[in-house]
VMD Tcl script that draws the C-alpha trace (Angstrom):
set ca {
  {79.97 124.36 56.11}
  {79.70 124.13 59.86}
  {77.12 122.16 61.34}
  {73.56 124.38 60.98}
  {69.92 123.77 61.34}
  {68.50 126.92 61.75}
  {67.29 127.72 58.06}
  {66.98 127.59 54.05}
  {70.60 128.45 53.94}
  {71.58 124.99 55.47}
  {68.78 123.29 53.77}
  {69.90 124.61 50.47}
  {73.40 123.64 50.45}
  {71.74 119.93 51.82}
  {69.93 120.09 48.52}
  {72.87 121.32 46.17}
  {74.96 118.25 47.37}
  {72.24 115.47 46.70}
  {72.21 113.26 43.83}
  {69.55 113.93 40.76}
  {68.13 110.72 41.75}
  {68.07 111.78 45.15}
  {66.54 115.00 45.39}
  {63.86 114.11 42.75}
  {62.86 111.05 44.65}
  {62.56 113.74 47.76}
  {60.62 115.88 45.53}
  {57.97 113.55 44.61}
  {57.85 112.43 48.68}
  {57.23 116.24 49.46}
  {54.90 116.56 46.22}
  {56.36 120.05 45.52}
  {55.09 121.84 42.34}
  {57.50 123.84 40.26}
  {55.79 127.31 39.93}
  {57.98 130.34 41.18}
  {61.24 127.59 42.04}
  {64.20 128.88 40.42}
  {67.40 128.42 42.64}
  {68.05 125.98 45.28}
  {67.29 129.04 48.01}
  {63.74 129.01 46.14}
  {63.52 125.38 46.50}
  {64.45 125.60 50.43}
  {61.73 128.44 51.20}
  {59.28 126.27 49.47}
  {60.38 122.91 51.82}
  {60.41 125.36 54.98}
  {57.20 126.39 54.23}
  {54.07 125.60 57.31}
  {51.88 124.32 54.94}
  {54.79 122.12 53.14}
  {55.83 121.17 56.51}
  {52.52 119.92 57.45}
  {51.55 117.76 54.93}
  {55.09 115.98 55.09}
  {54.29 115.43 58.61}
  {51.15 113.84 57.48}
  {52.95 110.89 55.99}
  {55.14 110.07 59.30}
  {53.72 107.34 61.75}
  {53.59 108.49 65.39}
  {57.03 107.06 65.98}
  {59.00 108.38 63.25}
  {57.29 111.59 64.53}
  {58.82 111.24 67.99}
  {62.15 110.69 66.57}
  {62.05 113.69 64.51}
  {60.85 115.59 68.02}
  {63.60 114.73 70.03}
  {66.45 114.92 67.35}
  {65.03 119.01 66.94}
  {65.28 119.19 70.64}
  {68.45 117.60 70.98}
  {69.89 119.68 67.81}
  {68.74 123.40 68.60}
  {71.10 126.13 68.47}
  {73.40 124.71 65.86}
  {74.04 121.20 68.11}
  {74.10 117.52 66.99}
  {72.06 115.41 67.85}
  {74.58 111.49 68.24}
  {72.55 108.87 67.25}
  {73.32 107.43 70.45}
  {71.94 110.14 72.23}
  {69.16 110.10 70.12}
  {68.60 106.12 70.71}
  {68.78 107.12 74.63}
  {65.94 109.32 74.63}
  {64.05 107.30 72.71}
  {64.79 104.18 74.90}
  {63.38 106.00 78.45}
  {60.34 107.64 76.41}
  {59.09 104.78 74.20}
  {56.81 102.44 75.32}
  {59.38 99.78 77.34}
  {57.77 96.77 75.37}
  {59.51 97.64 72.25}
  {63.59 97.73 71.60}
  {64.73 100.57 70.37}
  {67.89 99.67 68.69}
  {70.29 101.86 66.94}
  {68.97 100.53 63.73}
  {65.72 101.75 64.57}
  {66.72 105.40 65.20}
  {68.84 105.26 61.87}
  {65.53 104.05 59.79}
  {63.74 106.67 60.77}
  {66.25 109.17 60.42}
  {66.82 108.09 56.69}
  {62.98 108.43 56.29}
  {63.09 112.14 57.86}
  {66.31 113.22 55.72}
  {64.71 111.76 52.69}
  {61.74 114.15 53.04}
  {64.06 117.08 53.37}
  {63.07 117.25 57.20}
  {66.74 116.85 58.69}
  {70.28 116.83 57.61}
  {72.57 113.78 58.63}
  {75.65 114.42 59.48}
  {79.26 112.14 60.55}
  {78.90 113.11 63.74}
  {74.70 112.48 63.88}
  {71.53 114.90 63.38}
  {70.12 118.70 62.92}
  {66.79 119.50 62.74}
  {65.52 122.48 61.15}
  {64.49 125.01 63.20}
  {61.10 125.76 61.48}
  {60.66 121.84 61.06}
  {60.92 121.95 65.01}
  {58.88 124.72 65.55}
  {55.75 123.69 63.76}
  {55.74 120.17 65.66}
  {55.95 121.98 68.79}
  {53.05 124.55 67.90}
  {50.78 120.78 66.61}
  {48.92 121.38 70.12}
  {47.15 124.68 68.39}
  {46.03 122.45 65.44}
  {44.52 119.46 67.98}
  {47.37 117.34 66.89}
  {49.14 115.46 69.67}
  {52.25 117.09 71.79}
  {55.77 116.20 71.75}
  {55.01 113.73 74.82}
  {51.62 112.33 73.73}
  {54.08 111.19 70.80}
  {55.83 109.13 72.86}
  {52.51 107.50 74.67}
  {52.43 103.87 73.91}
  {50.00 101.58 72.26}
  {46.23 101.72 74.08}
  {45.57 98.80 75.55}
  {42.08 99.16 74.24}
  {43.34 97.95 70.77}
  {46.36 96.16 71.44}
  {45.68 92.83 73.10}
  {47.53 90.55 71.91}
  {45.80 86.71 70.53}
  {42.74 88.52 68.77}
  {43.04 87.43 65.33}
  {42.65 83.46 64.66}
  {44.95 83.08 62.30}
  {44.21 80.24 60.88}
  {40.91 81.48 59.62}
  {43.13 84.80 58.54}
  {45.25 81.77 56.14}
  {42.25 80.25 55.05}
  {40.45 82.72 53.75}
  {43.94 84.77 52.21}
  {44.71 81.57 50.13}
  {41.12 81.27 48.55}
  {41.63 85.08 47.51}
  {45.31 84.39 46.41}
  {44.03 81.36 43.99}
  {40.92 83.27 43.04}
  {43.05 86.43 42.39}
  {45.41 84.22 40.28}
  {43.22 83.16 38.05}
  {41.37 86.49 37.83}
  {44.47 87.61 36.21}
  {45.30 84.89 33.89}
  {41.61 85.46 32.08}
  {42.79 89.25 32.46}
  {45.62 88.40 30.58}
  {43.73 86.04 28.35}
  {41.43 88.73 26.72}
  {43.69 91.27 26.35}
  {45.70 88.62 24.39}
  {42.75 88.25 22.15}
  {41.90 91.99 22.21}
  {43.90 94.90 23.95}
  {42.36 98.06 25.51}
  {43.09 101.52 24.93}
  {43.38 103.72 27.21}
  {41.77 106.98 27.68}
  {42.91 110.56 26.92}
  {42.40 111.16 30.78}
  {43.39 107.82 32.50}
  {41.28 104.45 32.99}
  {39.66 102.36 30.68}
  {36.54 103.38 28.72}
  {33.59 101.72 30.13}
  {33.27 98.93 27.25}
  {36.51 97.71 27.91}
  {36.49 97.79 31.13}
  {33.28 95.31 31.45}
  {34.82 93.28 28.98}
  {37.56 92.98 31.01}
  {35.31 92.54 34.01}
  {33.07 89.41 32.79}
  {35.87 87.56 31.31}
  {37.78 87.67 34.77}
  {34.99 86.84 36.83}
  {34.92 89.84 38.94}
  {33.12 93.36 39.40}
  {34.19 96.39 37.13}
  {35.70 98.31 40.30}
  {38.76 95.70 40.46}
  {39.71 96.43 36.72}
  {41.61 99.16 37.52}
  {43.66 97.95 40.73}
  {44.08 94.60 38.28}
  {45.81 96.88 35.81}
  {48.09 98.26 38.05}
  {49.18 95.49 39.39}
  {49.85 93.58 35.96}
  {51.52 96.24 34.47}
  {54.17 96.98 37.58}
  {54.27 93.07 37.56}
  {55.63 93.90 33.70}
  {52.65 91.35 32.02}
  {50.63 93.99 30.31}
  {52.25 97.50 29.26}
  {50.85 100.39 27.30}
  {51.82 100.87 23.96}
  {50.17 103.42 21.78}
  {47.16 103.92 23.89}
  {46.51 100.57 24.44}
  {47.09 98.03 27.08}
  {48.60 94.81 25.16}
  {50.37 91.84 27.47}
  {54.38 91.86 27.17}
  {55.84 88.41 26.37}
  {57.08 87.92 29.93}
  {53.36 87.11 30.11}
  {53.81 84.25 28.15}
  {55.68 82.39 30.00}
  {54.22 83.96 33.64}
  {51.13 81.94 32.87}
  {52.76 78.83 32.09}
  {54.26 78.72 36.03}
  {52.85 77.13 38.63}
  {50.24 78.54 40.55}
  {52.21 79.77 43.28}
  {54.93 81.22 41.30}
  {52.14 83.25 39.29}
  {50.89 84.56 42.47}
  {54.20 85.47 43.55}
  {54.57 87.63 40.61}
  {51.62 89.41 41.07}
  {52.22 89.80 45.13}
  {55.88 90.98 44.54}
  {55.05 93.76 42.33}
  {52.38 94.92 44.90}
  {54.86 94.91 47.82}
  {58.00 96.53 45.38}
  {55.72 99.47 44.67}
  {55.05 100.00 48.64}
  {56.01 103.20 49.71}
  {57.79 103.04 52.51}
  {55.48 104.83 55.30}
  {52.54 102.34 54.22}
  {55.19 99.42 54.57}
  {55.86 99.94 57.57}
  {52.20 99.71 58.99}
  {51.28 96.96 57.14}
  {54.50 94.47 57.81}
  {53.53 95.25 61.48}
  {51.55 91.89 62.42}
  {53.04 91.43 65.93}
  {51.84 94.42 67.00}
  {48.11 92.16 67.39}
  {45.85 95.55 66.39}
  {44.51 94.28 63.65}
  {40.89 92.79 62.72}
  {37.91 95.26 64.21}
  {40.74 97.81 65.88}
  {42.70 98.28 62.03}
  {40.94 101.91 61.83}
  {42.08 102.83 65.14}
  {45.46 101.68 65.13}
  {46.09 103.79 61.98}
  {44.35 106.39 63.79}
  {46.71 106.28 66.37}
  {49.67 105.53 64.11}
  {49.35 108.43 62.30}
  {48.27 111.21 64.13}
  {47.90 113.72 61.48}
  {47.15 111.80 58.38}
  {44.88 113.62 55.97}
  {42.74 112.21 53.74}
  {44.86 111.64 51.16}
  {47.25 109.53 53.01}
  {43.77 107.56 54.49}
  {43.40 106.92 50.70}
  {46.91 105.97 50.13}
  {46.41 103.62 52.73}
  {42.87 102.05 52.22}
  {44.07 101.48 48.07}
  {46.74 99.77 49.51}
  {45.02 97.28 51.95}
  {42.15 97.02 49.29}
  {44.82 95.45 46.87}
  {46.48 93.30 49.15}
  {43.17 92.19 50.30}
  {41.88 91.38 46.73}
  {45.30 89.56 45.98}
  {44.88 87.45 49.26}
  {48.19 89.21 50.92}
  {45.75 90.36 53.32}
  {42.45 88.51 55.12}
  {40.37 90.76 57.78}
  {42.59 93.79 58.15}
  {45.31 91.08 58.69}
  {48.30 90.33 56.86}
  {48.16 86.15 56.17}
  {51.75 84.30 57.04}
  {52.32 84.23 53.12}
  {51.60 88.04 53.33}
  {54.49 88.49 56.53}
  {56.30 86.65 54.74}
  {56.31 88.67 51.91}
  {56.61 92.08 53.91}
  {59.13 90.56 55.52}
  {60.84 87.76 54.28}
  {60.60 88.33 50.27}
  {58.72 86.84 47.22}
  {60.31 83.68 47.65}
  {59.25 83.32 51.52}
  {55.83 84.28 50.20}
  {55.54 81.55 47.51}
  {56.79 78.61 49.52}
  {53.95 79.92 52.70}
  {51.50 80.19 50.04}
  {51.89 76.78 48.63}
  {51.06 75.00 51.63}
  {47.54 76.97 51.34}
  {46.71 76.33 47.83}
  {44.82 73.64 46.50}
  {46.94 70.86 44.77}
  {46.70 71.22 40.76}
  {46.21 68.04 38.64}
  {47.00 67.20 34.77}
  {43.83 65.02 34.33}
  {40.58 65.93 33.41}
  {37.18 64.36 32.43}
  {35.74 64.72 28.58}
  {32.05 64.44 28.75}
  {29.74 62.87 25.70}
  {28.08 66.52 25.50}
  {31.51 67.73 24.62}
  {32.18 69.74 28.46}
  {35.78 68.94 30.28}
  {36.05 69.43 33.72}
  {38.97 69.39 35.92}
  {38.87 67.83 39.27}
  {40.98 70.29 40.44}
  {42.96 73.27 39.92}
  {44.45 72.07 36.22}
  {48.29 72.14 35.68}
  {48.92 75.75 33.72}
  {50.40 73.96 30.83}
  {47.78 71.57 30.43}
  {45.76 74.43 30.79}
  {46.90 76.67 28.63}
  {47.07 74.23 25.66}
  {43.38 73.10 26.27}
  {42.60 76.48 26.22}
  {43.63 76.25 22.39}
  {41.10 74.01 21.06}
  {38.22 74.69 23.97}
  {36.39 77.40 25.51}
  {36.42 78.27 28.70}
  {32.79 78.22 30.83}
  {33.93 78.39 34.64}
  {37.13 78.81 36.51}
  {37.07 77.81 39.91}
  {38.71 74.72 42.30}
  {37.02 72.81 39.62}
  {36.96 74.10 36.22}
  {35.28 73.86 32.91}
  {35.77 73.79 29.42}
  {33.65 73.29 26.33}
  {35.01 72.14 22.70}
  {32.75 73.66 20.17}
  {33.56 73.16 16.07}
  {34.47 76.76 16.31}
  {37.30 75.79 19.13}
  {38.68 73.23 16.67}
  {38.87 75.33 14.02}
  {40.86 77.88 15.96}
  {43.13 75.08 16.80}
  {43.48 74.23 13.50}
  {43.87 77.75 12.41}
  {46.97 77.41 15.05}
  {48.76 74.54 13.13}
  {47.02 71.44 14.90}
  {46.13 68.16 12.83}
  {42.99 65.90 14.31}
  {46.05 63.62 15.16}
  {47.40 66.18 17.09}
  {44.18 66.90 18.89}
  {43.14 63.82 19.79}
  {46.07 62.68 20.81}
  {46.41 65.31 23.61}
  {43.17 65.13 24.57}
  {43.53 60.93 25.23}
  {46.62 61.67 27.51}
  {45.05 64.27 29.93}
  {41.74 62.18 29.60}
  {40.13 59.95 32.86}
  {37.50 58.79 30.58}
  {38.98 57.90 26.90}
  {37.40 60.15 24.16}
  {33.98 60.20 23.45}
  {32.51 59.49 20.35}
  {30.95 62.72 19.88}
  {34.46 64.18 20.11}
  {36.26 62.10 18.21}
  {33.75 62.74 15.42}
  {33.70 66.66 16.06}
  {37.33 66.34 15.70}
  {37.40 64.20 12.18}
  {34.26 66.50 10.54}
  {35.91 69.89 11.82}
  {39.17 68.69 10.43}
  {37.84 67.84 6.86}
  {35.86 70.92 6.46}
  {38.62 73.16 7.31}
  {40.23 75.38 5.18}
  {37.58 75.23 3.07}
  {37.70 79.05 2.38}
  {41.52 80.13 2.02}
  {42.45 83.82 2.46}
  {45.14 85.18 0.96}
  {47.12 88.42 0.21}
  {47.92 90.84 -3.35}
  {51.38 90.76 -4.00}
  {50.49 93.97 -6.15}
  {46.84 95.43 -6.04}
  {47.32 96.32 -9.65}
  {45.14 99.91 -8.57}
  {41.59 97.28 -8.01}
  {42.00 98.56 -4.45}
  {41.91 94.81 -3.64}
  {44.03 93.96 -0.90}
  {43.40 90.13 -0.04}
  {41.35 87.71 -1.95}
  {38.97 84.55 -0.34}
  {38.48 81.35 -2.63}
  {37.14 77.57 -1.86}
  {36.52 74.76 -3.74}
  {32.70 75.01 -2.52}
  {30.68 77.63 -4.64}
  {28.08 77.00 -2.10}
  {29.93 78.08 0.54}
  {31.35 80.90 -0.96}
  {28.41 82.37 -2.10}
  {27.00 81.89 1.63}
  {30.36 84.54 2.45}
  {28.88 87.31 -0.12}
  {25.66 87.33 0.97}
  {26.28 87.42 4.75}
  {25.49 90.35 6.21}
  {27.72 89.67 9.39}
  {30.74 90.30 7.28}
  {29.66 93.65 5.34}
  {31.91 95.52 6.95}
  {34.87 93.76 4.87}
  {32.97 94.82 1.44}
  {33.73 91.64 -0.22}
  {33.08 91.28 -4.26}
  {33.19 88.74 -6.56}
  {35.94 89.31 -9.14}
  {36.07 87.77 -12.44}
  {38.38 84.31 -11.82}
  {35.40 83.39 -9.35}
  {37.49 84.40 -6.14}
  {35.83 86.93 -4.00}
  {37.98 90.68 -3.01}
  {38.30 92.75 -0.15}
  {40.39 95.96 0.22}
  {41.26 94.86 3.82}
  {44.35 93.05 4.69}
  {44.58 89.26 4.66}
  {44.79 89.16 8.39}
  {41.80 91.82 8.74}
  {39.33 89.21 6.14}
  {40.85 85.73 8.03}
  {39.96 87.02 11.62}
  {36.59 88.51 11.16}
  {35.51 85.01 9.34}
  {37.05 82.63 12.13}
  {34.98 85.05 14.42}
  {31.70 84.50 12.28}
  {32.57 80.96 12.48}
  {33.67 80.02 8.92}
  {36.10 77.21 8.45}
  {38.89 79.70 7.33}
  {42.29 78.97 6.97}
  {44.91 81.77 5.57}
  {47.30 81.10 2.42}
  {50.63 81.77 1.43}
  {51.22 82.56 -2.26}
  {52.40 79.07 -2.75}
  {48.93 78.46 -1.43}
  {50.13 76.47 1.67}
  {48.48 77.15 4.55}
  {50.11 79.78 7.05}
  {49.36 80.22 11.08}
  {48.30 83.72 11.97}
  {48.84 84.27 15.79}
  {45.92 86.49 17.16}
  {47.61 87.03 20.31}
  {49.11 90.66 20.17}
  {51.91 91.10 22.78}
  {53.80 94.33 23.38}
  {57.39 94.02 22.16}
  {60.73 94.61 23.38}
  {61.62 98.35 22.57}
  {57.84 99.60 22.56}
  {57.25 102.25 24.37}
  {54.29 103.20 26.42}
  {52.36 106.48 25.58}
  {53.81 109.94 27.25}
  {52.89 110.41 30.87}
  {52.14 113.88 32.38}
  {54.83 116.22 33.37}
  {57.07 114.87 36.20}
  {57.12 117.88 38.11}
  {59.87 116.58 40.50}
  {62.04 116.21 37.37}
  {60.79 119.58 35.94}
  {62.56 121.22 39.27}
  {65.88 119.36 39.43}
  {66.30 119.97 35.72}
  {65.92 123.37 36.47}
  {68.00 124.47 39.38}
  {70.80 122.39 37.87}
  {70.77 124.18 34.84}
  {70.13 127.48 36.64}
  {73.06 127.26 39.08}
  {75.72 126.09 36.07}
  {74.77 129.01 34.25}
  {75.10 131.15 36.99}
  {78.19 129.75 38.10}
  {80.00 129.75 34.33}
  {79.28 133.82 34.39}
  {80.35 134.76 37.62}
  {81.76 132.89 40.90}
  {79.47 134.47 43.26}
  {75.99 133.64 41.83}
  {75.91 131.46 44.75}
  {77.60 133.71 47.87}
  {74.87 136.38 46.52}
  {72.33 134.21 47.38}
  {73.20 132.98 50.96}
  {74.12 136.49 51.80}
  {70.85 137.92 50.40}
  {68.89 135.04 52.31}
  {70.53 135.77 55.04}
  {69.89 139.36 55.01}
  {66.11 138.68 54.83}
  {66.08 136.07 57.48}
  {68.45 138.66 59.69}
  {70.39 135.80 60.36}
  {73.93 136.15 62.23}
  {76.71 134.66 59.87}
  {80.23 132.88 60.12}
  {81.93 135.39 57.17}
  {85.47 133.72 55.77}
  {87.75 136.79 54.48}
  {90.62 135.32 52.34}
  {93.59 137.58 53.58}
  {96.08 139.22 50.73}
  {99.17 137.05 52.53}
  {96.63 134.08 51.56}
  {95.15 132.91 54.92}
  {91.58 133.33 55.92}
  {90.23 135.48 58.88}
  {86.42 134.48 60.48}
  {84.30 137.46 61.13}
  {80.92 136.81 63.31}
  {78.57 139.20 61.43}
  {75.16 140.59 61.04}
  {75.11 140.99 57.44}
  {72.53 144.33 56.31}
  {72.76 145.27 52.36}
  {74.33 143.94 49.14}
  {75.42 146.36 46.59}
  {77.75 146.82 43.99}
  {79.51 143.55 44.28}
  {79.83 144.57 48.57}
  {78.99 143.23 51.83}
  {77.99 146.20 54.16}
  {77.62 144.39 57.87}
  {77.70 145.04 61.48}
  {80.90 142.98 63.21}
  {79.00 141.75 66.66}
  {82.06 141.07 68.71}
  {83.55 144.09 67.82}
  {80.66 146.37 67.61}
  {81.86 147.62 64.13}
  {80.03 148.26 60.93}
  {82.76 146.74 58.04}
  {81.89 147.14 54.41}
  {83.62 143.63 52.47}
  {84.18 142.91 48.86}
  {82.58 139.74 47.45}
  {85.47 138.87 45.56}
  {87.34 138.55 49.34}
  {84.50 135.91 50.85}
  {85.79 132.26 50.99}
  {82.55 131.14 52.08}
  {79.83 132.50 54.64}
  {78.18 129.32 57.29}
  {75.16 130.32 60.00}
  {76.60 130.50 63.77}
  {76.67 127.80 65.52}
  {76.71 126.67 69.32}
  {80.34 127.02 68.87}
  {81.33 129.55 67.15}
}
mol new
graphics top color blue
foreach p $ca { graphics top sphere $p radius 0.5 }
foreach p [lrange $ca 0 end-1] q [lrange $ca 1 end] { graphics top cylinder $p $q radius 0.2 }
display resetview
């Protein structure tokens, strides 16, 4: 088709030609809803829409705006608009201080065609007319004019040497290493428990202050935490709940940086572009008290929603420490700019060194001098609580920590022996002793499981070699909910699985251990981590997928009964927009003959038009239209 710009008939073939990945990723940018959109020409009508139109617009910084302005002015009446003419205007319009490069005109043309707002073309760009049109009329709506789009930065909030940047670092790497460890206890406790999600999105609110206090921070960054793990891939959703994946595993093993990283990458990859673009700019020196302004100013006819966008954005950023004051840190340039890896290496500088030593206290505390080493970490963790995460952490062993350690397939050997090679202090006595006593007292109740239930009901059984004990179990009204009994050989029943019985005991604090039927002892890992090949729970209709399934499907039906499904459509279009077409006859000696026409009806499988050059009404079968194009400049 010749070069066109003036309406849905141009747009539409634009649309036919894209990609499904394509036009569904425009889709989602233009947030178009699938009522009454059958056809491509019913997709086009919806994109050339005011209001549609508008609330694109919304999403374009003043610059990308400008660009779109001239390349409609430059590309009226069926033109092109060369990139290098394009990059000329721009150049003596634009504020002098800032290059405008041929790469700059083509990002921002990429950004307009991917929102359906131009077409490129070899030879450069073509605005739509009605695209064009509404910009021009933004005066009438107290939006800037085509020239105030080209005014450059106010001085009033663009002085450069504002922000002290060190102070901007400083702060940005105690909220990156604060952030970092947020999510590691985030992690932690959804290890030990997961939580489901709700029918209508978010957690409920007990899980969401569990969530809270064992990550140290206020329930209103549990949300923007989940979102952030789960694009990071370390927790997922699987069957209504969130669960960590086993990437997580080994994410909280790295070194403090490289956990960051993670956590800061996934932010940045799910940027959408237009926000990326504002918040990568730190040269521009507008940041700190003027940030509100400058996006203001930026974009000109942002709505609320796109204010949102933006403020969930920085609020992120700023809670992950990519961000200090409205500012982005030179770990957070770096990782606009540079990548992840930039980002880690800026970010290590910042951080606090981490050390693999700790003091063990005689009231049975540890505390790190430092930040401690994640694996050192991480296997503490295993045989002590945690009581405070911070530059210097602590930990408390408790017989209850030892048993879980024990329950995990540590010996006293084994425990003491780590615990003397990260010590500063040797071990206490009181340790060492907790260690030997919790050591010789467990598995004193052994749980294990019915091969064959035999129809008792009984699903798992709990025995020990101290009646005492075991008659403590019964009686215990902390542990009615398992319904335990006391069957004939002595042993007590539940109709509960083994695992059910073994963790609601190590939770009451009962030196359990669980059995095999060899009666060896067997480690049961509480964590619960989403596996390979789990899926998460059904989302809500895509309706951007919902639309290009549907046209597709549409126009190959069409198209296998008939071969003009298609010509119908731009002709009746056209007849409805009164446009002036470019009509291709195929000739019976096999050539083709152009006729400029006005088309008026369709009917009966024929073209009834008025011939403007030669002032002639001419009546043409379908089945002789090659193809139909709008007029252009040249034609």
């Amino acid at each position: 088709m010749p070069h066109s710009n003036g309406s849905a008939l141009a747009l539409a073939s634009r649309l036919r030609a894209l990609s499904d990945p394509d036009l569904t990723a425009l889709l989602r940018l233009r947030d178009v809803r699938e009522v009454g959109i059958r056809d491509f020409f019913d997709l086009a009508d919806k994109l050339l829409d005011r209001t549609s139109i508008q609330q694109a617009l919304t999403q374009l910084d003043r610059r990308t705006l400008h660009t779109l302005a001239l390349i409609g002015k430059l590309s009226a009446h069926g033109r092109v608009a060369a990139a290098a003419d394009v990059a000329a205007a721009l150049a003596g319009q634009e504020d002098a201080s800032l290059a405008v490069l041929p790469s700059t005109v083509e990002s921002r043309a990429v950004r307009l065609a991917q929102r359906g707002l131009i077409g490129i073309e070899d030879d450069g760009y073509v605005c739509y007319d009605l695209v064009y049109e509404h910009l021009v009329s933004w005066p009438t709506l107290k939006l800037p004019s085509v020239e105030e789009l080209a005014a450059p930065l106010p001085v009033a909030f663009g002085t450069p040497g504002l922000l002290d940047e060190s102070s901007v670092d400083h702060f940005a790497a105690e909220r990156a290493f604060a952030s970092t460890l947020s999510a590691v206890e985030f992690v932690t406790e959804l290890l030990h428990e997961p939580a489901r999600e709700l029918a209508r999105g978010g957690l409920g609110q007990p899980d969401t202050k569990r969530l809270a206090l064992a990550a140290g921070f206020g329930i209103e960054q549990v949300a923007p935490y989940v979102v952030v793990l789960s694009r990071a891939g370390l927790i997922q959703l699987v069957n209504g709940r969130w669960s960590p994946t086993e990437a997580a595993r080994d994410w909280m093993l790295e070194p403090t940086p490289k956990r960051w990283g993670r956590l800061a990458g996934a932010w940045v990859g799910a940027l959408p572009s237009d926000i990326r673009f504002v918040l990568g700019d730190r040269d521009v020196s507008v940041w700190g008290d003027h940030f509100d302004e400058y996006i203001t100013w930026l974009y000109p006819a942002a709505d609320a929603r796109m204010r949102a966008r933006i403020d969930r954005q920085i609020y992120t950023a700023e809670l992950l420490g990519i961000f200090a004051h409205h500012s982005p840190s030179h770990a957070g340039s770096a990782l606009l700019i540079d990548g992840q890896e930039a980002a880690e290496a800026a970010i290590a500088r910042s951080l606090p060194g981490e050390v693999d030593k700790v003091y063990l206290q005689h009231d049975l505390s540890v505390v790190s001098p430092g930040p401690l080493n994640p694996t050192v970490d991480m296997r503490l963790r295993s045989m002590a609580d945690v009581e405070s995460r911070a530059l210097a952490s602590s930990y408390r062993i408790t017989p209850e920590s030892i048993n879980r350690a024990l329950s995990s397939g540590d010996t006293a050997a084994t425990i003491l022996e780590f615990l003397s090679g990260i010590s500063l202090t040797g071990i206490p006595q009181p340790l060492d002793y907790l260690v030997s006593e919790s050591a010789s007292r467990f598995g004193l109740l052994r749980v294990g499981s019915f091969s064959d239930s035999s129809g008792s009901g009984a699903h798992s059984y709990l025995r020990s070699t101290d009646a005492n004990l075991l008659a403590t179990v019964l009686v215990d009204q902390r542990l009615a909910p398992l319904a335990l009994r006391r069957a004939s050989d002595g042993r007590a029943v539940s109709r509960f699985a083994r695992d059910v019985v073994f963790f609601t005991l190590a939770d009451a604090r009962y030196p359990v251990a669980a059995e095999n039927a060899s009666g060896q002892v067997v480690i049961i890992d509480r964590h619960v981590f989403a596996q390979k090949g789990e899926t998460a729970a059904p989302k809500s209709s895509d309706s951007a997928a919902i639309i290009v399934e549907r046209v597709r499907r549409n126009t190959v039906a069409a198209e296998q009964e008939s071969a003009t499904p298609w010509l119908e459509r731009q002709l009746e279009l056209a007849i409805k927009a009164k446009m002036t077409l470019v009509v291709t006859v195929a000739t019976p000696e096999g050539g083709t003959i152009d006729y400029v026409l006005e088309p008026a009806s369709l009917s009966n499988g024929r073209l009834r038009a008025r011939d403007r050059k030669a002032d002639i009404e001419r009546t043409l079968p379908l089945s002789r239209i090659a193809s139909v194009s709008e007029v252009t400049s040249a034609s």
